[in-house]
C-alpha positions as a printed Julia matrix, in Angstrom:
418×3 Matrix{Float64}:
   0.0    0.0     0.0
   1.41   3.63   -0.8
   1.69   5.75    1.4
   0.16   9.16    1.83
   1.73  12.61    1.66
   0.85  13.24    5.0
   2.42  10.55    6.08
   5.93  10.61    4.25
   5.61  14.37    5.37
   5.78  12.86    9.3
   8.24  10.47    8.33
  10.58  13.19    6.74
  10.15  15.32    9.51
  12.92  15.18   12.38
  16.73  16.16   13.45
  19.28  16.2    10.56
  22.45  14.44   10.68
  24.75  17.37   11.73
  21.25  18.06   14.74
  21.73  14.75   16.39
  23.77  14.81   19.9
  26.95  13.02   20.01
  27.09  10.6    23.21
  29.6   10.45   25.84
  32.72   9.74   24.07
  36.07  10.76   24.11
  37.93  12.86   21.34
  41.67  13.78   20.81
  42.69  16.02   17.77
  46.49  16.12   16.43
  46.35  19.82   14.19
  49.24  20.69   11.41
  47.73  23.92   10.71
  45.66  27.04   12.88
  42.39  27.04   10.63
  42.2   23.27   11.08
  42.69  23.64   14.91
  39.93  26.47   14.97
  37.38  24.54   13.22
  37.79  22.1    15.79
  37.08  23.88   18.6
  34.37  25.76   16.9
  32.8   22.06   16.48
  33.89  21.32   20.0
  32.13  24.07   21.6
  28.98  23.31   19.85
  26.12  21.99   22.01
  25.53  18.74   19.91
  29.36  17.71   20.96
  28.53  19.31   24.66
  28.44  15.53   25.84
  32.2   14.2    24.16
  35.0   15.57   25.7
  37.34  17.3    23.47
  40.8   18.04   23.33
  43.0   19.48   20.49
  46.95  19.91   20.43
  49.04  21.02   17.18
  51.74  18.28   16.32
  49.83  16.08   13.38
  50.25  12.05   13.42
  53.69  12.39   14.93
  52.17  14.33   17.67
  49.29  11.71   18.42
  52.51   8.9    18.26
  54.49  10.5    20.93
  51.12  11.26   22.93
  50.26   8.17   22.82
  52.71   5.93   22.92
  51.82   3.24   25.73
  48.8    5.15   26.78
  44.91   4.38   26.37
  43.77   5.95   23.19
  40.71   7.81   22.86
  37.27   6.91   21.49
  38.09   9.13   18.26
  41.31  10.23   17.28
  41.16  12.88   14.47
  44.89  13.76   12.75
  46.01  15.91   10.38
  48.83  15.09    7.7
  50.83  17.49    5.22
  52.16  14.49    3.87
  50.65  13.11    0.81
  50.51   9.49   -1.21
  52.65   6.88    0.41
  54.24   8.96    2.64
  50.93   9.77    4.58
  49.78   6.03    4.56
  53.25   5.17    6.19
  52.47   7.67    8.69
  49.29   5.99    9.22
  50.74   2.76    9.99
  52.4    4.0    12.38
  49.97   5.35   14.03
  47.83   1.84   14.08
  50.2    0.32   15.78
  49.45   2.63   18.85
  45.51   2.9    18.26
  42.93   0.62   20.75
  41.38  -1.47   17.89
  38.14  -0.01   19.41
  39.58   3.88   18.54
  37.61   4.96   15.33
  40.45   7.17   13.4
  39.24   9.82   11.17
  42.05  11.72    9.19
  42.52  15.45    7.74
  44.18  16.07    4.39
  44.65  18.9     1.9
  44.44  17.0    -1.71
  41.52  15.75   -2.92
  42.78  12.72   -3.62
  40.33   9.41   -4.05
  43.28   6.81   -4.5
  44.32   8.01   -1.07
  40.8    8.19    0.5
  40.27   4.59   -0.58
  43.56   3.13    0.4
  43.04   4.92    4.36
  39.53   3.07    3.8
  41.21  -0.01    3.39
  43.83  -0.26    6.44
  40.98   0.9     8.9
  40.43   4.65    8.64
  37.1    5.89    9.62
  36.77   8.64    7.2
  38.95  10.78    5.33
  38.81  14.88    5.1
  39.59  17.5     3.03
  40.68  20.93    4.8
  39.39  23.66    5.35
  36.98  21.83    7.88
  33.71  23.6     7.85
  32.62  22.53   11.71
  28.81  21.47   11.04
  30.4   18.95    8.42
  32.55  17.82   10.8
  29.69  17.11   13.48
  28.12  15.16   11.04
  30.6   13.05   10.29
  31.63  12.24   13.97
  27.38  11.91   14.89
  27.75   9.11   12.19
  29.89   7.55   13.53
  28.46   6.52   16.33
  24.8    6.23   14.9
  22.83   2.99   14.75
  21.99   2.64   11.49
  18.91   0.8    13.12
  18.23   3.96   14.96
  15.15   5.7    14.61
  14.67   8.95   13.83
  14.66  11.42   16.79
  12.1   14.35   16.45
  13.19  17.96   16.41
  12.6   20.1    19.75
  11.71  23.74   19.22
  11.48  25.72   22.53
   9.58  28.93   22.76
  10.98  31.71   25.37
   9.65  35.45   26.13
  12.07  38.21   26.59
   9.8   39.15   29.61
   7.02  37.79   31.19
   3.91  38.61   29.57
   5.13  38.63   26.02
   2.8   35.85   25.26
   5.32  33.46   24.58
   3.06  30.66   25.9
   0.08  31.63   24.03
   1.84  31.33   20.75
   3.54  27.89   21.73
   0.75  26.13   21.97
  -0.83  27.68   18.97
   2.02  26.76   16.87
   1.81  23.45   18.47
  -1.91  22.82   17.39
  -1.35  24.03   13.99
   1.82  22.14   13.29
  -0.24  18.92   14.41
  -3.43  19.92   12.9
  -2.86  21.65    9.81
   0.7   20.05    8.89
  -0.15  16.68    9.91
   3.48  16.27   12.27
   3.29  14.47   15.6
   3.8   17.14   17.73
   3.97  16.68   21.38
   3.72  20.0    23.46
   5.92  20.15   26.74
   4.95  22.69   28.47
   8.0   23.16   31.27
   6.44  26.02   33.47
   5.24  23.74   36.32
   3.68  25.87   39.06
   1.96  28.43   36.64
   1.65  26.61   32.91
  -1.52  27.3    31.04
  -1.76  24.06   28.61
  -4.67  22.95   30.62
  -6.55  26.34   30.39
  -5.33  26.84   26.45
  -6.81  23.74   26.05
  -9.87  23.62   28.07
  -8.58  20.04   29.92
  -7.68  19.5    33.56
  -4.24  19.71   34.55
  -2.21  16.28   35.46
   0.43  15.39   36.58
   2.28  14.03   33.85
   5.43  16.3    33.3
   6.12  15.9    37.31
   5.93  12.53   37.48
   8.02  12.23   34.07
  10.73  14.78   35.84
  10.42  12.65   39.59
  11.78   9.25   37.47
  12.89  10.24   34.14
  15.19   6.49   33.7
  11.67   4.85   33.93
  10.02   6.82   31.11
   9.67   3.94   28.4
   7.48   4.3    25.47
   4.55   2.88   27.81
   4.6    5.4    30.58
   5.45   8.27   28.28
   2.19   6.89   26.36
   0.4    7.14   29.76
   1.28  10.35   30.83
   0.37  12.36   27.82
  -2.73  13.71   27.07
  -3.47  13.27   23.83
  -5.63  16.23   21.4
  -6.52  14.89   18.48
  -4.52  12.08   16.0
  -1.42  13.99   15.86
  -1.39  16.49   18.83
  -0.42  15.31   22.57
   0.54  17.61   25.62
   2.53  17.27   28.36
   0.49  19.41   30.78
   1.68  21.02   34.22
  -0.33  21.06   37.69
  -0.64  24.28   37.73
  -0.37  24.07   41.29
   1.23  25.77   44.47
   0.7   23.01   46.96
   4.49  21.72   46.26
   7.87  22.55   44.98
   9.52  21.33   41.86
  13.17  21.04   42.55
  13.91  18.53   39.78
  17.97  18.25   38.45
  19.02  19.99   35.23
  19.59  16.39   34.04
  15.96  15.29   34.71
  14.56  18.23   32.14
  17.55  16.58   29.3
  16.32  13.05   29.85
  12.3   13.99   29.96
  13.29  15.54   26.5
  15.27  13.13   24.72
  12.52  10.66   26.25
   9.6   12.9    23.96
  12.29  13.05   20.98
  12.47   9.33   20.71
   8.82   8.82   20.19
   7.63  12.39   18.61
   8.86  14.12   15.24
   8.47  17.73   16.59
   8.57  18.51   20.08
   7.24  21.86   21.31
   8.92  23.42   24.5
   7.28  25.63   26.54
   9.64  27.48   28.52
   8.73  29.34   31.53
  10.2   32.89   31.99
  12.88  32.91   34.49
  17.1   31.87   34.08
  18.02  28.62   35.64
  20.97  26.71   34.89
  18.3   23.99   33.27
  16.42  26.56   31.8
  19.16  27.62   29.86
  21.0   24.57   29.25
  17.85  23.7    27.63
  17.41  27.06   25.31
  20.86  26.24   24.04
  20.54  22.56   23.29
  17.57  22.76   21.38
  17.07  22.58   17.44
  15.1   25.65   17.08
  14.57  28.33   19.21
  11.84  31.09   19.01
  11.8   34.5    21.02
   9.16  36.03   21.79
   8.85  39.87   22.56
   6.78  42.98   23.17
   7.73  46.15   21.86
   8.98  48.09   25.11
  11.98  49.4    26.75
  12.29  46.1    28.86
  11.59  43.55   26.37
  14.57  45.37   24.26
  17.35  44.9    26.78
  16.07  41.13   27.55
  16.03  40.7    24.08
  19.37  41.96   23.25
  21.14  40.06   26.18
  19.25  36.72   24.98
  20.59  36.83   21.42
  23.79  37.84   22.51
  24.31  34.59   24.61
  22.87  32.54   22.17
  24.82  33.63   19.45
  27.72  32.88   21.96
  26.33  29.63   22.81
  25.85  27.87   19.34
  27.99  29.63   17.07
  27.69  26.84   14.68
  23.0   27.45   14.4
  20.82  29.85   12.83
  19.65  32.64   14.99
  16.6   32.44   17.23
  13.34  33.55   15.21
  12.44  36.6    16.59
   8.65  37.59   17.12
   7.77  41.37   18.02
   4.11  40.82   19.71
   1.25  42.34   21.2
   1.83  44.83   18.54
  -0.62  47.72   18.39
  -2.01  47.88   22.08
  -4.47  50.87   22.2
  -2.72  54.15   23.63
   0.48  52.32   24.63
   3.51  54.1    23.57
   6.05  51.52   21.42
   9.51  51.26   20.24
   8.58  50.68   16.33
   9.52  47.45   14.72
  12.18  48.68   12.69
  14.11  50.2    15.07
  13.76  47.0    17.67
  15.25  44.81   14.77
  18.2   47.37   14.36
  18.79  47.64   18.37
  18.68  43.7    18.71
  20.38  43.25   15.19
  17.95  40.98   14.07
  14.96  40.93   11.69
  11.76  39.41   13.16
  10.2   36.68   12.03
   6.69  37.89   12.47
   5.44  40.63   13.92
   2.06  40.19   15.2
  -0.68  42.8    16.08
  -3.12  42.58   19.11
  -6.18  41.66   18.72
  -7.77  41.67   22.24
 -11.26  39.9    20.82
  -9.83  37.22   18.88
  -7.21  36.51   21.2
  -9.9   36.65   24.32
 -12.35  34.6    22.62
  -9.6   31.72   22.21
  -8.43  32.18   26.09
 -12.14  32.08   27.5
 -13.01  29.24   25.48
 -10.29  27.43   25.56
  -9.44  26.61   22.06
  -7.02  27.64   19.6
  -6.15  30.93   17.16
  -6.79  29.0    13.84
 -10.22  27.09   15.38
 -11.99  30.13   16.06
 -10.88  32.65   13.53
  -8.57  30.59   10.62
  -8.58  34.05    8.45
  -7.3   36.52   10.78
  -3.8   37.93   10.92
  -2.92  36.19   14.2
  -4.05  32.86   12.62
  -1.73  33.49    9.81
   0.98  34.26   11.97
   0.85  31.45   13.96
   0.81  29.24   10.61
   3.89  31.51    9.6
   5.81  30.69   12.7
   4.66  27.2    12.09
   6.0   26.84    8.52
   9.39  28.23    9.76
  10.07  25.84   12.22
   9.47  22.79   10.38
  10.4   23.84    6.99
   6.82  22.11    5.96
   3.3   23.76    4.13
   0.03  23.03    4.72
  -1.43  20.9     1.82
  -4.24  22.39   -0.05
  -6.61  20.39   -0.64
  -8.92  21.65   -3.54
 -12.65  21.18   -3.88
 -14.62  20.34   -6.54
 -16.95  22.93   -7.69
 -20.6   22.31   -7.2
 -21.37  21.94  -10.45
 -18.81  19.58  -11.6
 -19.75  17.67   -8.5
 -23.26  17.89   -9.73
 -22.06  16.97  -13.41
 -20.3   13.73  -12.18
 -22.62  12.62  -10.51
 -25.23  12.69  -13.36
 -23.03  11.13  -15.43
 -22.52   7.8   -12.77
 -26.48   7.53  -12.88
């Protein structure tokens, strides 16, 4: 049986190769030359290595030799050569006969030369480079590694954040959420990560639970069955991960309880929607930096600026090898409230929003009080469109359209089958 477009949409849908985390491993570089060195600690610093342990020293193959020469070698050993045909395999040989037979070698050249790439193939090399690195490559090639080609694909995990609280950062979460479920036909699993004061279960007219607590109090239990349990689930394609909502307790949870409850959703759910709460916690932001995609969401005022500004500063800091954070100017528009205009918040912040999105207290209220979504209750208005925007950006997908046969030709056809 075919498939559907909807479904190989799904299917397609996930991390990329150069997006998957690299696990727990070890890595030793030997460098001949600076821009080789400084691609590899551009890739080391990036958060998909932020697991492997990295260390890189000038000195080539003859460096890793005397290194390690009666010593334990690393997981991955990555050397650079100036040397060239026979001379470089020589080298190479070398080298083997200090490697662990479980180190995976990968080596850096500067011809493009396929006789050599094959012949390093042959004796054991795990892959075979041409400077100048370019550092996402390079991530790529080490995730692969140390993929199972068995592996299934891990979803994507897009976390929203305001630059103050207020911006409606929430709102639009959930709303992208819904649509990217809904209207693009993705599993999408909403996580919504502000525990004591969340608003899934209002957004979404349903009771609060305690699913994301319980997930965070025993994260090395959640197996595809519990996770399955805990969810709520909206619709064929939509589930939530709703908060208590509740002030009765604290949630002290460990930074690593909020990295395994997400790599738990990532296994089982294409996109994964991230609710973040508005405050800066070490698990906060380990998790705005670790994620795929990242949207910002802010209001146009004096405050929202300078959180703004300091936001994309450290994230450009933090992941110097990703695309910016999508930036969305909202609540644009408020009735008698003095703004800083668009244009001059995108030069300030030095970057362009993604959508700017004007206030429109009766659509907006109307979803809140009724608990349903932007693009149930009014599909044609701006805000509906920018939500679908915001949605289209952070999956890269469209919504199919679907035409309909005109009443006549239905009419027609039908006349004709009689």
């Amino acid at each position: 049986m075919s498939k559907s477009k909807a479904q190989e949409k799904e299917e397609t849908f996930g991390a990329a190769p150069h997006e998957r985390p690299v696990p727990r491993i070890s890595i030793s570089a030997f460098v001949e030359f600076p821009d080789t060195g400084a691609a590899l600690q551009r890739a080391g610093s990036d958060r998909r290595l932020a697991k492997a342990h990295v260390n890189v020293q000038l000195g080539g193959i003859q460096g890793a030799l005397d290194h390690f020469h009666g010593q334990v070698t690393p997981n991955l050993l990555i050397v650079e050569t100036r040397l060239k045909g026979q001379e470089a395999l020589d080298e190479l040989d070398r080298l083997a006969e200090v490697c662990d037979p479980s180190t995976k070698v990968i080596v850096v050249g500067r011809v493009n030369d396929v006789e050599l790439y094959r012949e390093l193939m042959r004796r054991g090399a795990s892959e075979y480079l041409v400077a100048p690195l370019n550092p996402l490559h390079l991530i790529e090639v080490v995730s692969g590694l140390y993929l199972d080609p068995d592996a299934q694909p891990i979803g994507r995990i897009v976390s929203f954040v305001g630059a103050r609280g207020g911006s409606g950062s929430s709102t639009i979460a959930h709303n992208v959420g819904w649509c990217v479920a809904e209207e693009l036909n993705i599993n999408t699993t909403i996580v919504d990560l502000d525990l004591p004061f969340g608003t899934t279960g209002l957004d979404f007219n349903d009771e609060p639970g305690q699913g994301i607590v319980d997930a965070l109090s025993s994260p090395e239990r959640l197996d595809d069955i519990l996770l399955d349990r805990l969810l709520v689930k909206r619709g064929e394609h939509l589930s939530i991960f709703a908060t208590p909502a509740s002030l009765d307790r604290s949630y002290d949870a460990p930074p690593d309880a909020f990295e395994a409850v997400l790599d738990a959703v990532r296994q089982s759910t294409p996109c994964v929607i991230v609710d973040l709460p508005h405050a800066w916690t070490p698990w906060i932001q380990a998790t705005l930096i670790g994620s795929d995609e990242i949207v910002l969401v802010a209001t146009p005022d004096l405050a929202s600026l300078r959180n703004t500004k300091n936001i994309i500063e450290l994230i450009r800091q933090a992941r110097p090898n990703d695309a910016p954070p999508k930036l969305v100017i909202n609540q644009v528009g408020v009735l008698k409230r003095p703004e800083i205009p668009a244009k001059d918040f995108a030069e300030t912040v030095g970057l362009e929003p993604a959508l700017i999105m004007s206030f429109d207290a009766a659509v907006f209220g109307q979803a809140a009080n009724n608990g349903q979504m932007l693009n149930e209750i009014a599909p044609k208005s701006p805000a509906a469109e920018g939500v679908r925007r915001i949605a289209e950006l952070v999956t890269g997908r469209t919504p199919q359209v679907v035409e309909k046969a005109s009443p006549i030709l239905s009419f027609l056809k039908g006349k004709k089958r009689a």
